[in-house]
C-alpha positions in Angstrom: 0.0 0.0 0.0 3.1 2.1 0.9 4.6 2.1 -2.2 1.5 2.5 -4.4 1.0 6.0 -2.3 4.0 6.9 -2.8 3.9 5.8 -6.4 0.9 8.0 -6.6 2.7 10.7 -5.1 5.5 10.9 -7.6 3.2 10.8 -10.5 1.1 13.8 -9.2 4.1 15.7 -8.6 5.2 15.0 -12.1 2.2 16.1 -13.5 1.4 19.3 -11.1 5.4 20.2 -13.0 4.4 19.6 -16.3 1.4 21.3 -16.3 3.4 24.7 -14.4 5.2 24.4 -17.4 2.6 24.2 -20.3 1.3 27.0 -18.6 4.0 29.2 -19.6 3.5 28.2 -23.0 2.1 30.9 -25.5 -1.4 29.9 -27.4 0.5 29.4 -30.8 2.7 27.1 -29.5 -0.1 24.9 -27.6 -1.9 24.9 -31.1 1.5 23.6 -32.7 2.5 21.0 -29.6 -1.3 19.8 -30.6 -0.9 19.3 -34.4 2.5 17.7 -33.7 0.2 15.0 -31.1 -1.8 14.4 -34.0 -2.4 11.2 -36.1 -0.2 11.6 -39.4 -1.7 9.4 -42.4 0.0 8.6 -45.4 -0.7 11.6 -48.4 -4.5 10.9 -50.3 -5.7 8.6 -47.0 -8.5 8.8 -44.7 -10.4 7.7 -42.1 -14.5 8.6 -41.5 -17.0 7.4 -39.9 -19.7 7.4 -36.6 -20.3 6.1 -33.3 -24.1 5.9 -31.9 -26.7 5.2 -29.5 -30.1 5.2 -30.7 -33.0 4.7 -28.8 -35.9 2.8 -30.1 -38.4 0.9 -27.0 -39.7 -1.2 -30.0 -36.6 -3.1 -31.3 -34.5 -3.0 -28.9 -34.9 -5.1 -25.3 -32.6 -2.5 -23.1 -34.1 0.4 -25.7 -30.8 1.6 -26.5 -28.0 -0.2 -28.8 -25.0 0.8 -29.7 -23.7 1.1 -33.1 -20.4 2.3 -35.2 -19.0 2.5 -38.6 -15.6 3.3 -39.8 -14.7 4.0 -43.5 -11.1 3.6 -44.8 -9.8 4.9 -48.2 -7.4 6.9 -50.3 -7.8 9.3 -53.1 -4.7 10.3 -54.6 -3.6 12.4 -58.1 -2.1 10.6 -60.6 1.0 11.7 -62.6 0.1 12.1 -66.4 -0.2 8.9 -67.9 -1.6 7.1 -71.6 -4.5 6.2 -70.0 -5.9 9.3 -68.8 -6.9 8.8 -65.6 -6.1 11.2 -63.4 -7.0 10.7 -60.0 -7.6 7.0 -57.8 -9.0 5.9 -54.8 -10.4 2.8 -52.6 -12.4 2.4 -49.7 -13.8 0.0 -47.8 -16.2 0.1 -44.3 -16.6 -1.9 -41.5 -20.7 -1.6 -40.3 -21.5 -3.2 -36.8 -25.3 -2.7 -37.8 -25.5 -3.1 -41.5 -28.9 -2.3 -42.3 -28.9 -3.6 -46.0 -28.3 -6.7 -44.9 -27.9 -7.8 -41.0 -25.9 -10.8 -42.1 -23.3 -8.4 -42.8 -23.3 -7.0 -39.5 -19.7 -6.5 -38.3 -18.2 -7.1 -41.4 -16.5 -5.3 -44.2 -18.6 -3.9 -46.8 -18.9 -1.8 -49.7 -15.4 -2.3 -50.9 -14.9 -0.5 -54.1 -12.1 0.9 -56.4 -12.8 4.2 -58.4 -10.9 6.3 -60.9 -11.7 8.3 -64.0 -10.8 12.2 -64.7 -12.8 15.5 -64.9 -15.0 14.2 -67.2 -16.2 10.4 -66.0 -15.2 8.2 -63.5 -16.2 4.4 -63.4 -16.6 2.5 -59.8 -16.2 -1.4 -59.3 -17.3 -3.2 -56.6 -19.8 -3.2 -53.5 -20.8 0.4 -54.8 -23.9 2.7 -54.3 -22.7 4.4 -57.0 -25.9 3.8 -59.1 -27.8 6.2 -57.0 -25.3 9.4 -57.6 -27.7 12.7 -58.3 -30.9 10.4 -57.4 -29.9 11.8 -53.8 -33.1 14.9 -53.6 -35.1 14.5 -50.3 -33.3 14.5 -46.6 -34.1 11.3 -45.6 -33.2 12.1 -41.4 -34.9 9.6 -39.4 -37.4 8.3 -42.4 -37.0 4.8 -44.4 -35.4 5.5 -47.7 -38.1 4.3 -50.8 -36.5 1.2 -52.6 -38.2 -0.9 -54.6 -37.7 -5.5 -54.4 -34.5 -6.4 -53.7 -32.9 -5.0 -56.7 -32.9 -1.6 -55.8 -30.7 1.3 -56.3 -29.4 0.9 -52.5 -27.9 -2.7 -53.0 -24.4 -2.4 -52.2 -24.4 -5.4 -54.5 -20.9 -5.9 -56.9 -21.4 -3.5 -59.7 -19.6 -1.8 -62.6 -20.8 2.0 -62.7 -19.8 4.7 -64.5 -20.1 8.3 -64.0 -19.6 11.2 -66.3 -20.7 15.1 -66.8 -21.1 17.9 -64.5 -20.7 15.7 -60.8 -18.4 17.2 -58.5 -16.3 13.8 -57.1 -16.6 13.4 -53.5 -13.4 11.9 -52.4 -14.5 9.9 -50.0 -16.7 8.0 -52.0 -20.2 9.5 -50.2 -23.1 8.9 -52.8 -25.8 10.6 -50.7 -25.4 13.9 -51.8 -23.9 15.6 -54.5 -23.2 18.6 -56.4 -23.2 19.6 -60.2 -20.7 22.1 -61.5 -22.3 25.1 -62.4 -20.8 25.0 -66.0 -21.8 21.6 -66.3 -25.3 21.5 -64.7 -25.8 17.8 -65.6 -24.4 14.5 -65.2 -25.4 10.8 -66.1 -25.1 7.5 -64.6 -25.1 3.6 -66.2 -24.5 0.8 -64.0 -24.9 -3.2 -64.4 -25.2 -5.8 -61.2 -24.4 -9.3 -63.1 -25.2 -10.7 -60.1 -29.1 -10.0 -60.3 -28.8 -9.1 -64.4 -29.8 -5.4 -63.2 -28.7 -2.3 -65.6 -29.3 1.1 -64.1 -29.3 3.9 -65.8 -30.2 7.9 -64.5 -29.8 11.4 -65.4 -29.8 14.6 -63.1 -30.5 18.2 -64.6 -30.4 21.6 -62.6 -33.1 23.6 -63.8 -30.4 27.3 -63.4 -30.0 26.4 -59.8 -33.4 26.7 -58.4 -33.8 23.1 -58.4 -32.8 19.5 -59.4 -34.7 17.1 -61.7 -33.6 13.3 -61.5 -35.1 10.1 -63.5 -33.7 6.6 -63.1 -34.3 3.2 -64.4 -33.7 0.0 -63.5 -34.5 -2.9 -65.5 -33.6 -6.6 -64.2 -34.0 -9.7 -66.4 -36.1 -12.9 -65.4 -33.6 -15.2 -63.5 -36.1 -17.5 -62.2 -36.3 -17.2 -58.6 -39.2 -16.5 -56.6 -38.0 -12.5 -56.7 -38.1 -12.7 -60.6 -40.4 -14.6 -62.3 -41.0 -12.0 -65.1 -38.5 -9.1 -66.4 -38.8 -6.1 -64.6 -38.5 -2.7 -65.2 -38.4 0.4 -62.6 -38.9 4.0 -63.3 -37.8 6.5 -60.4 -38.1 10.5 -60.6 -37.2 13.3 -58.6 -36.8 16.9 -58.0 -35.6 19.1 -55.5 -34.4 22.0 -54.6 -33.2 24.8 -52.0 -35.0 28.1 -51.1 -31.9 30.1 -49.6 -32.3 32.3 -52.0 -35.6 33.6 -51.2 -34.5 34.3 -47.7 -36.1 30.6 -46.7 -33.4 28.4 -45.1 -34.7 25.2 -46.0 -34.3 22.1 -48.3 -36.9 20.3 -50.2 -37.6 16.9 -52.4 -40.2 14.7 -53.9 -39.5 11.1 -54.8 -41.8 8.8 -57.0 -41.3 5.1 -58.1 -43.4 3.6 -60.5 -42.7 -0.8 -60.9 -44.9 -0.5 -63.5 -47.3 -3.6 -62.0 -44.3 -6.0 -62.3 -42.9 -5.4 -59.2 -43.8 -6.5 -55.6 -46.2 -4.0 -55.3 -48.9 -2.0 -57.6 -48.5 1.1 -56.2 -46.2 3.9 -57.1 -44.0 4.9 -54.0 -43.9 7.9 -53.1 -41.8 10.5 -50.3 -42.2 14.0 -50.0 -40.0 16.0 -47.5 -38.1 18.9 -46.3 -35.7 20.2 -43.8 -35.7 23.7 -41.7 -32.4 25.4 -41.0 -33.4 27.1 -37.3 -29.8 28.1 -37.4 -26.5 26.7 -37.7 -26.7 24.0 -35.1 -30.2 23.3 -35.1 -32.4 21.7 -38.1 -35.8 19.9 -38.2 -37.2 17.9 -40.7 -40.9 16.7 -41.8 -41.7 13.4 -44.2 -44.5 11.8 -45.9 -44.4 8.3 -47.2 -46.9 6.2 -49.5 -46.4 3.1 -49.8 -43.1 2.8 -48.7 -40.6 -0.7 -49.5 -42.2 -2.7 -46.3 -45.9 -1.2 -47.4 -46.0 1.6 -44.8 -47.8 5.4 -44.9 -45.7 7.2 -42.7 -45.4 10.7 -41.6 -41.8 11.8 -39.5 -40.4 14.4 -37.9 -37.4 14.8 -36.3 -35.2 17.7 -34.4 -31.6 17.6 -34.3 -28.5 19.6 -32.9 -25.4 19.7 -34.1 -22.1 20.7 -32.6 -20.3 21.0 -35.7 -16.4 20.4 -35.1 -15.4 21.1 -39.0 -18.1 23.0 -40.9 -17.7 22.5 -44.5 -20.0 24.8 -46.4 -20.4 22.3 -49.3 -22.3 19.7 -47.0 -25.5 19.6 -45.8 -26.0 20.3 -41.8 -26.9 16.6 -41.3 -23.7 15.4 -42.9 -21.0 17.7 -40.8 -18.6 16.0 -38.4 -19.2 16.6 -34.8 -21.9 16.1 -32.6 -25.4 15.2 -33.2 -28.7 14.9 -30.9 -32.1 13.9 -32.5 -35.4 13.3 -31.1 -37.9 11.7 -33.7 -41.7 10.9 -34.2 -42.7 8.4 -36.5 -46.5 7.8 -37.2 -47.2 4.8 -39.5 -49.4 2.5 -41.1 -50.5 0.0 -44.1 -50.4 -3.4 -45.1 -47.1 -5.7 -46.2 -45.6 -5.5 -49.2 -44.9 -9.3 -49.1 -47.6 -10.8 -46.9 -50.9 -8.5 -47.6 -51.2 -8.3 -43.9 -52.3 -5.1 -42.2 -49.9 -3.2 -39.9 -50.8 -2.0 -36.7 -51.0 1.3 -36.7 -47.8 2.7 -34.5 -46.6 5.9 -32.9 -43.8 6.3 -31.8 -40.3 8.2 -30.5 -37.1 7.6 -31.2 -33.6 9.0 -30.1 -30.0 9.0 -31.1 -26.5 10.5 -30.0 -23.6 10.2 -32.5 -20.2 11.1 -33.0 -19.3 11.8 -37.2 -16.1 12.1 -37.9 
């Protein structure tokens, strides 16, 4: 006990010195002593991802449940070269609640390769690359519309190519996007051999005011109990931003159509927006019809941010820091797969996360 004391003792001492001293430190050289502490990765690599506790009475027995993801890649600039690519990149993801597929849970996914030039870029592998510009309505808290199991989410092995006005996110983030202004459109083709899907989409900005998408997806016949019949999908969009009319808020409309070959007759449909209250603070309002489980939904959601790296081409809900959110989810309707009728369900849900 004696010599754990006095162990104690000795380390206290050490520390009350070294703090004296960092005291007489100026502010510029605690700022520099910090980026020297700092984790140094290798030129065109990073690291990105979220930690999170969300709160839902419903699925969860102890009502909370932890969850992470971590993203690892590069992006580097290529030397000039024959084949005229001029930039290259990787990344993969490790997803402790992979919600695509809870198989997958804690496990690598969406592994993928891209590289390309100013002009078009192609992607191969687990990619969600299929769904660049078709990215309109901010989806916080709300299901995302897809449509059978051959949907535009998939993270299924693909070959996609990319090409026009898209600004490339480096870190290989499909759910947003920008357009550059003097190339205000871009394209998308895509092909999943697995399921014999090809995807193709365009996105046009109607002079800034707002963004018009359409996508198709058409999957041949491959027997199983999924796809009896070929199958074609028609998706559209538009949205837009009214900052410019002194309105600090975001807006989209989504529509699918499976044509009556899908696994349900009627078109899906999501209309939603998202408030601005000021920097930290945003709230956001959904309606669903018909959703991919057969639900009519409406939720809302408020969320506070402490933003620890603002970058003004993102949207509030996609800045590093920390993030609160309380939401309501009201919902109904009958299952997409079974024809049974859902209880009708209200309900509140919560989540804390770290982005980084």
């Amino acid at each position: 006990m004696k010599q754990l004391l006095i162990a104690l003792a000795i380390l206290f001492g050490l520390s009350t010195v070294a703090l004296a001293e960092d005291k007489t430190k100026t502010l510029e050289e605690r700022v520099l002593d910090l980026e020297k502490s700092g984790i140094n990765l290798p030129d065109g690599m990073f690291i990105s991802g979220e930690i999170e506790g969300r709160y839902d009475d419903k699925q969860f027995d102890a009502g909370w449940e932890a969850r992470s993801e971590l993203q690892v890649g590069f992006d580097v600039t290529l030397p000039d070269n024959d084949l005229n690519i001029d930039y290259a990149g990787a990344s993969m993801t490790y997803d402790s609640d992979y919600s695509l597929d809870s198989t997958k849970d804690n496990t690598m996914v969406e592994k993928q390769i891209g590289l390309g030039n100013d002009f078009a870029t192609i992607y191969l592998g687990e990619t969600d690359a299929q769904r660049l510009g078709f990215a309109k309505t901010s989806k916080i808290g709300a299901p995302i519309i897809i449509t059978e199991s051959s949907n535009r989410l998939d993270h299924n092995n693909k070959t996609v190519i990319t090409f026009g006005g898209f600004e490339r996110d480096s870190e290989f983030d499909f759910d947003t996007y920008r357009l550059k202004k003097e190339q205000p459109y871009g394209f998308v083709l895509g092909y999943d051999a697995n399921e014999q899907s090809t995807y193709a989409s365009a996105t046009v900005s109607l002079m800034g005011y707002a963004d018009v998408s359409y996508m198709m997806i058409d999957t041949k016949a491959d027997g199983s109990a999924s796809y009896t019949t070929d199958t074609t999908q028609e998706g559209y969009s538009i949205g837009g931003s009214l900052f410019r009319f002194g309105l600090p808020m975001t807006w989209g409309v989504e529509m699918w159509d499976d044509k009556d070959t899908g696994l349900a007759s009627d078109n899906r449909i999501d209309v939603g927006a998202m408030y601005f209250v000021n920097e930290s603070v945003y709230v956001t309002a959904h309606r669903t019809e018909n959703d991919d489980l057969g639900y009519d939904g409406n939720y809302y959601g408020v969320v506070y941010n402490v933003v620890t790296n603002r970058d003004p081409n993102k949207r509030a809900d996609k800045q590093d820091g920390l993030e609160v959110g309380i939401y309501y989810h009201d919902k109904a309707g009958t299952s997409t797969f079974t024809g049974a009728d859902y209880a009708s369900t209200e309900q509140i849900l919560g989540s804390i996360r770290y982005k980084f």
